[in-house]
C-alpha positions, 0 to 999 in steps of 0.5 A: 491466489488472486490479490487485491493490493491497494498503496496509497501514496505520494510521489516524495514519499520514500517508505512509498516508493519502498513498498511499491519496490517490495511488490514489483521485487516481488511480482505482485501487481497492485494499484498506485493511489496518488493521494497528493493528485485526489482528495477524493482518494486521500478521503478513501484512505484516510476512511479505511486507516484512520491515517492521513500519512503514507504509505497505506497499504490495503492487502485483501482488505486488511490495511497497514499503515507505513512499509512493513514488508513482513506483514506484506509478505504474510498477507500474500502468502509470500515464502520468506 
């Protein structure tokens, strides 16, 4: 299965860090959003969360707010 994985995140930001390991932990590519460098893109995913904290996580275009490796895991069919 192609996944689309989106982490919206900041370089200080320690629950960021945590999900960016839980998808290299776990062999899944994903795109890193630096919303601290792009207001651009904190605009993006503040319009896709409703959120301005981070970590934001878009799996297939469903969102999740914050490090929650069971969503994660569920969304990407992942074997728990």
């Amino acid at each position: 299965m192609n996944n689309s994985v989106t982490v919206y995140s900041t370089p200080t930001c320690h629950y960021c860090t945590m999900a960016k390991n839980f998808f290299k932990t776990h062999n899944v590519p994903f795109k890193d959003v630096d919303v601290s460098k792009s207001r651009e893109s904190a605009m993006e995913m503040m319009m896709k969360s409703g959120q301005m904290g981070v970590p934001v996580v878009d799996i297939n275009s469903k969102i999740i707010v914050g490090f929650d490796p069971n969503a994660f895991t569920d969304l990407l069919g992942l074997k728990k």
